[in-house]
Wavefront OBJ file of the C-alpha trace (Angstrom):
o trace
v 80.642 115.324 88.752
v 81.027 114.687 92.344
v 84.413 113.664 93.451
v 85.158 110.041 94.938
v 87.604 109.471 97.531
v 88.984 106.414 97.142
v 91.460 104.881 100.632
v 93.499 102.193 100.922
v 94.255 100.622 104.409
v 97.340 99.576 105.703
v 100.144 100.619 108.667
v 102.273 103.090 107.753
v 106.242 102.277 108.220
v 108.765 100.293 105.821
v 108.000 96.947 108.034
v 104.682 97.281 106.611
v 105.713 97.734 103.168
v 105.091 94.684 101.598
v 102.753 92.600 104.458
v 99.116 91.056 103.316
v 97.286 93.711 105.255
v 99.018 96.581 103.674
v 97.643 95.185 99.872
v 94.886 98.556 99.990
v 98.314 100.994 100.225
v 99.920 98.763 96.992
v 96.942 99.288 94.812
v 96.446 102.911 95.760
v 100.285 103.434 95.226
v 99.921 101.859 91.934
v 96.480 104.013 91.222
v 98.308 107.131 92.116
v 101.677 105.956 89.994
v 99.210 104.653 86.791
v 97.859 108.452 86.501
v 100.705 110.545 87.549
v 99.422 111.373 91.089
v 101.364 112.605 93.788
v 101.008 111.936 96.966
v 101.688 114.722 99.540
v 101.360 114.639 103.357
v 98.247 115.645 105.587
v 98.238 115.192 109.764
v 96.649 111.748 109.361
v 96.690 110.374 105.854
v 99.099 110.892 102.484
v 96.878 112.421 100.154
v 97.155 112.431 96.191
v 94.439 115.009 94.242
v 93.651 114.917 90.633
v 91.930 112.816 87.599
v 91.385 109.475 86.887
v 90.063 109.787 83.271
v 87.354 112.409 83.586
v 86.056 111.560 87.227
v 87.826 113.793 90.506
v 89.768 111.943 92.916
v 91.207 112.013 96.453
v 93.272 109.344 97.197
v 94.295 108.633 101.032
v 96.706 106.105 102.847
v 95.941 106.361 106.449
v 98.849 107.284 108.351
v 96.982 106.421 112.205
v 97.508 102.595 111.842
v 94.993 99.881 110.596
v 92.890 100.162 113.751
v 92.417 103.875 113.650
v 91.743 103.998 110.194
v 88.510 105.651 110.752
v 90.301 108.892 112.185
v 91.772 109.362 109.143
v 89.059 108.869 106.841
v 86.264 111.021 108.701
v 88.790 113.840 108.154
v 89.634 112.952 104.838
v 85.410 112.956 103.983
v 85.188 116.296 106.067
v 87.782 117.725 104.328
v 86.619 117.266 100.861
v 82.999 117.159 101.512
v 82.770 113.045 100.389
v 79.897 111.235 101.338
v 79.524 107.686 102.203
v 78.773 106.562 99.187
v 81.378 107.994 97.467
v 84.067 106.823 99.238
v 85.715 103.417 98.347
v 87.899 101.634 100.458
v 90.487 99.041 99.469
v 91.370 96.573 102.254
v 92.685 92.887 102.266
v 90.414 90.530 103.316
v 91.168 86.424 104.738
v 87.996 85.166 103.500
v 89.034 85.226 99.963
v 91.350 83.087 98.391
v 94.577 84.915 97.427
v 94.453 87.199 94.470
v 90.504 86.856 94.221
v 88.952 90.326 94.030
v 85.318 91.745 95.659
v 83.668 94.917 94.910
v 80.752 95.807 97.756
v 78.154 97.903 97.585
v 78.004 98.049 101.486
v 78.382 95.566 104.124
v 79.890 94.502 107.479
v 83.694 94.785 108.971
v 84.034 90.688 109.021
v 86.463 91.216 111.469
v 88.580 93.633 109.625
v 89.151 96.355 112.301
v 90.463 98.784 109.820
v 87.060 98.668 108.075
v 85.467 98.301 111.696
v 87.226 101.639 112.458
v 86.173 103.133 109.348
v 82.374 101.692 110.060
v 82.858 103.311 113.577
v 83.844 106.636 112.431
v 81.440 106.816 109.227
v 78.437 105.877 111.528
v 77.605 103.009 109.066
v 78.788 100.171 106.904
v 77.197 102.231 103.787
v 80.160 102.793 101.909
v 81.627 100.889 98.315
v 84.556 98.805 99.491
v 87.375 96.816 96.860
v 88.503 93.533 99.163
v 91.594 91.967 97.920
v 91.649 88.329 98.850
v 94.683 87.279 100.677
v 93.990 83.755 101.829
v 93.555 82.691 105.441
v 96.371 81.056 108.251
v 96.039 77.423 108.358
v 95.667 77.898 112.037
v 92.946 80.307 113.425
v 95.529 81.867 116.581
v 97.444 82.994 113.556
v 95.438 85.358 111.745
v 97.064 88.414 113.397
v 100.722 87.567 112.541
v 99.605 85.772 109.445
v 98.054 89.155 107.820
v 101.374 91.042 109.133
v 103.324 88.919 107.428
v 105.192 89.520 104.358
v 104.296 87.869 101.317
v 106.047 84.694 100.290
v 107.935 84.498 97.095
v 105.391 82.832 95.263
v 102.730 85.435 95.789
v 104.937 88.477 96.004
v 105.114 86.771 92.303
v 101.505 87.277 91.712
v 101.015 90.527 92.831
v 101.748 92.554 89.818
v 98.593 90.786 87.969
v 96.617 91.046 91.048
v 97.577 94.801 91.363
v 96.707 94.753 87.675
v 93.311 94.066 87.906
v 92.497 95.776 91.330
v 93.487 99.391 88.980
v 90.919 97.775 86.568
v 88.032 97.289 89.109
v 88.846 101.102 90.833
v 89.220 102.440 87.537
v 85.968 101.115 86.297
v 83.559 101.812 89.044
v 85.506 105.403 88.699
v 84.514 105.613 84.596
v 81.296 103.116 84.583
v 79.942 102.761 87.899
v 79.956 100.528 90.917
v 77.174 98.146 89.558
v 79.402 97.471 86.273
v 82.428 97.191 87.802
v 80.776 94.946 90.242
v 79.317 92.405 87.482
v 82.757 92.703 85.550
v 85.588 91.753 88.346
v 83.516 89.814 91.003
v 83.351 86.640 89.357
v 86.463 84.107 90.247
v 89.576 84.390 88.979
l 1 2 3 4 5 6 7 8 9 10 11 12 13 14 15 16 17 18 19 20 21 22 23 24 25 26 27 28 29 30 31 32 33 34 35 36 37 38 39 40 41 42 43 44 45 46 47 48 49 50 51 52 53 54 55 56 57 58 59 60 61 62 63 64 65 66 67 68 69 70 71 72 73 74 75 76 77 78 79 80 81 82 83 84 85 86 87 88 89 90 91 92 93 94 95 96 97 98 99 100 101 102 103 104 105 106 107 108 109 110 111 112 113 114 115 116 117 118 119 120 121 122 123 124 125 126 127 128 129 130 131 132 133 134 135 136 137 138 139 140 141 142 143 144 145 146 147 148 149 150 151 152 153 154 155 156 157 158 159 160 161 162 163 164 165 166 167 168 169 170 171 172 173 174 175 176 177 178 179 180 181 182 183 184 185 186 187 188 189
């Protein structure tokens, strides 16, 4: 069974820890904790090996920053021998209501340049990708500071059911398959 490889985006650094673009390193923290993973450092990415029931994983948290995700990823697929469509990234994404989860087959960056960096250094947008819905700004100028941002209290509140079900949809394209996983978590909340 091949292996899948399996990133979440984010900025490395404790000011990061707990911002709406870092949601991709929460859920593969919590991936990695869930199955007794541990994550050890690589030039440009923490890496965690091992099982997730009976599939092969790679786990990666880009250490190069959200823009230059790509670097990290390309070395990460080179390094393990991943293709495209094995590897699944988890990213935030401002064009879904908080807490709402989307599995993709493939697709575009949408102005997420951690994906865009990732599309950049893949070649293509022909990868599986888990977006994690983290609302939008009310005003468009703040989308930048708005997605480095810390969550407020009320959905720092949510997060452990939203972190919840993210493990669910990674776990079950992991087990079942992308299509299944797909049909199962990408209807609304």
């Amino acid at each position: 069974m091949t292996k899948w490889l399996v990133v979440g985006l984010g900025n490395p650094g404790p000011q990061y820890l707990l911002t709406r673009h870092n949601i991709g390193f929460l859920i593969v923290d919590a991936l990695a904790e869930a199955h007794g993973l541990k994550w050890t450092p690589w030039p440009l990415a923490e890496v965690a090996e091992g099982k997730i029931g009976a599939q092969e994983v790679v786990l990666g948290k880009p250490l190069t920053f959200m823009n230059r995700s790509g670097e990290a990823v390309k070395g990460l697929m080179n390094r393990y021998g991943i293709s495209p469509e094995r590897l699944l990234v988890v990213h935030d994404d401002i064009d879904l209501p908080f807490g709402r989860l989307r599995l993709k087959r493939r697709g575009g960056h949408g102005g997420h340049h951690g994906v865009e960096s990732v599309m950049g250094a893949v070649g293509h947008g022909e990868f599986p990708r888990l977006k994690v819905g983290i609302g939008r700004p009310l005003h468009k100028e703040e989308v930048v500071d708005y997605v480095l941002s810390p969550f407020t209290e009320q959905e720092r509140a949510s997060l452990p059911e939203i972190v919840e079900r993210a493990l669910s949809a990674l776990e079950t394209v992991l087990s079942e398959g992308l299509e299944e996983a797909m049909n199962r978590f990408n209807s609304p909340l």
